[in-house]
N, C-alpha and C positions, 0 to 999 in steps of 0.2 A: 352610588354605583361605582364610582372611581375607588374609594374605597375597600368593595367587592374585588375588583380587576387584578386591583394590588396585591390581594390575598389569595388568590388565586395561582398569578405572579409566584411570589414569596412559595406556596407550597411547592410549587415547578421543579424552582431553580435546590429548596431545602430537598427535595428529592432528587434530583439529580446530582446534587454536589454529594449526598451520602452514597450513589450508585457509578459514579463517573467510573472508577477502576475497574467496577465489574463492562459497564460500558465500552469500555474501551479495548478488554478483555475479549469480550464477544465481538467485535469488531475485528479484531483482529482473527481470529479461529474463523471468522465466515470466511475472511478473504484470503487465506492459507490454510484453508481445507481443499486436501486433496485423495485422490482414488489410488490404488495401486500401488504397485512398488516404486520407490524413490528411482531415480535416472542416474542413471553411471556420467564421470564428467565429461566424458565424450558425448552424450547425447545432451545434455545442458549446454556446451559449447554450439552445439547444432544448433539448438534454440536458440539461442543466445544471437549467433550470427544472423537469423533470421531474422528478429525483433529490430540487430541493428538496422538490419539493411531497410525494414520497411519506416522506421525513424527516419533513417537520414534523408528520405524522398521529400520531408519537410510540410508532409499535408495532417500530423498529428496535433503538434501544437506544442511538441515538446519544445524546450529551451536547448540551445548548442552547447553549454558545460553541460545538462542532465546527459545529453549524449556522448559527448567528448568524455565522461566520466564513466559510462557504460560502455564505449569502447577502451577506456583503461583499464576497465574490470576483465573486457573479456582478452586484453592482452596478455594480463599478468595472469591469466590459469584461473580468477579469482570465480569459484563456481558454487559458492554457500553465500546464500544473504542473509543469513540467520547464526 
């Protein structure tokens, strides 16, 4: 049976090591799919300040550089993360 297990295993990882790009590919597209027309950078900055402000309340779990670096982005104009 342990033998079984293993082979099993081995097919898993032999499949996923040939798929991982494509995997990672789709991961990506699910979570920067969006509707509509793109945001002028005045309206991304709006965002942007919002997200800060509900970060810095400190009940997210974010880390102080992730923020301190997201409010460097939104100082510097920086409004493309791609």
């Amino acid at each position: 049976m342990y033998v079984y297990v293993c082979t099993i295993n081995q097919d898993i990882f032999t499949y996923l090591s040939l798929h991982i790009r494509e995997l990672q590919e789709n991961l990506i597209r699910s979570h920067a799919a969006g509707v509509g027309n793109p945001l002028n950078p005045e309206q991304v900055r709006r965002f942007m300040c919002l997200r800060i402000n509900v970060l810095a309340k400190g009940h997210s779990g974010i880390s102080l550089q992730v923020l301190e670096q997201f409010i460097s982005a939104f100082n510097g104009m920086f409004t493309q993360m791609f």
